[in-house]
C-alpha positions in Angstrom: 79.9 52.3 -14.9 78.5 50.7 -11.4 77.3 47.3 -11.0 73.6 48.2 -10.1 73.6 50.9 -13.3 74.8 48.1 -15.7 72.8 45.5 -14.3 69.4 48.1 -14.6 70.7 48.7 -18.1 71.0 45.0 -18.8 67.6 44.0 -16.9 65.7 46.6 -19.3 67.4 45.1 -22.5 65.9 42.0 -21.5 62.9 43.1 -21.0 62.7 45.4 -24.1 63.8 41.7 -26.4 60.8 40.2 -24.4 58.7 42.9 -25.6 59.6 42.8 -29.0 58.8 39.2 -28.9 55.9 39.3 -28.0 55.3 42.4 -30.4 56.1 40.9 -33.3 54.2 38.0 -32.9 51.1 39.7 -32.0 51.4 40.8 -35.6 52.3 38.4 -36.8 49.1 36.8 -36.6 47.3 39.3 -38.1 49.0 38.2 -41.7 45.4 36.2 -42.8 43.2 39.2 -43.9 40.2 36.8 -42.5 41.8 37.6 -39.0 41.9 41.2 -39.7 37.7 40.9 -40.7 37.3 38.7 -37.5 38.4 41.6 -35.4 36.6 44.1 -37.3 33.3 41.6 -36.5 34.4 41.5 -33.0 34.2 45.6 -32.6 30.7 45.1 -32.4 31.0 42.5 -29.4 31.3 38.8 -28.3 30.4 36.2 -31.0 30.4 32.9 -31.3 32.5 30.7 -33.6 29.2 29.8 -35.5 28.3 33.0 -35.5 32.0 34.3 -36.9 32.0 31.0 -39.6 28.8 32.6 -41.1 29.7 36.3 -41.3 33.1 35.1 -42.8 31.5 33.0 -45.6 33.8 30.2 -43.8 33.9 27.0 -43.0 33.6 26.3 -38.6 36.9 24.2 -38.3 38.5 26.9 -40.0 37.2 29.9 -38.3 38.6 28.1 -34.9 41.8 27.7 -36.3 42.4 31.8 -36.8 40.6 32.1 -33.3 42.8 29.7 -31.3 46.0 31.6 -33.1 44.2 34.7 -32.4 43.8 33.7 -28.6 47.0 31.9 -28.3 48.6 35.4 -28.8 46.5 36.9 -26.2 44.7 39.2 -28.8 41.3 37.9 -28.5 39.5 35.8 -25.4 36.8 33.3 -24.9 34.5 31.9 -23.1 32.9 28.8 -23.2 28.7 28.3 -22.5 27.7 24.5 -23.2 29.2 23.5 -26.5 29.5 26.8 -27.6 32.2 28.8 -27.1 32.3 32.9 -27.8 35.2 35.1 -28.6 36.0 38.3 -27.9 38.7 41.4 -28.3 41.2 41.1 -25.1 42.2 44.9 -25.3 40.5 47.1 -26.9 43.3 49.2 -27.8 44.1 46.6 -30.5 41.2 48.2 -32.1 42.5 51.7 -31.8 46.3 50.2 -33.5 44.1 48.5 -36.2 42.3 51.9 -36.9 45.4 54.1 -37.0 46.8 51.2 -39.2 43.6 51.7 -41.8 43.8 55.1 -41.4 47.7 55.4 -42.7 46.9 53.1 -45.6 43.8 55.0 -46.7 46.3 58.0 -46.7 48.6 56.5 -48.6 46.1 55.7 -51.0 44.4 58.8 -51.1 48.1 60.4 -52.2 48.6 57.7 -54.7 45.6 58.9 -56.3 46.3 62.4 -56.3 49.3 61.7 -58.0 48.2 59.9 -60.6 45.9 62.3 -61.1 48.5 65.1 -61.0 50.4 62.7 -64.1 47.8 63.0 -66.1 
């Protein structure tokens, strides 16, 4: 094999490890289901931590501490106005993985039903 063919071969390993990385810890930190409803709050738009803390039924410190994870990982941004600082989705096609995710699940679901219907 030529030097510049194993050397491609070996860049796009690296970069392939890198992207696994970075993969798995983007899911990682959706492991909390109160990260997975903080996403689904953020479809609608922008919020603030305040605002997140009372849809969530949560207290504030711990609301930041799933949104600083969350931004950490580059899945959601913010902004700050004043004191107050505002959260939102990074990429949108988190959303769309997050929707094909529910989708499979309701799936499975709906075929675990069936057959336990089907037992009966």
């Amino acid at each position: 094999m030529p030097k510049e063919q194993y050397r491609n071969i070996h860049l796009r390993s690296e970069t392939d490890s890198r992207l696994d990385e970075m993969h798995a810890e983007m899911c990682k930190v959706f492991t909390n289901p109160a990260r997975i409803r903080i996403m689904n709050f953020l479809r609608e738009g922008e919020k603030s931590v305040g605002e997140l803390a009372e849809a969530l039924g949560a207290a504030q410190p711990t609301v930041s501490k799933h949104l600083t994870a969350m931004r950490d990982r580059a899945v959601l941004a913010s902004r700050k106005e004043g004191a107050t600082v505002y959260y939102r989705v990074a990429n949108r096609k988190v959303l769309k993985a997050f929707d094909l995710i529910r989708a499979a699940l309701v799936e499975s679901l709906r075929e675990g039903a069936l057959l336990v219907r089907g037992r009966r």
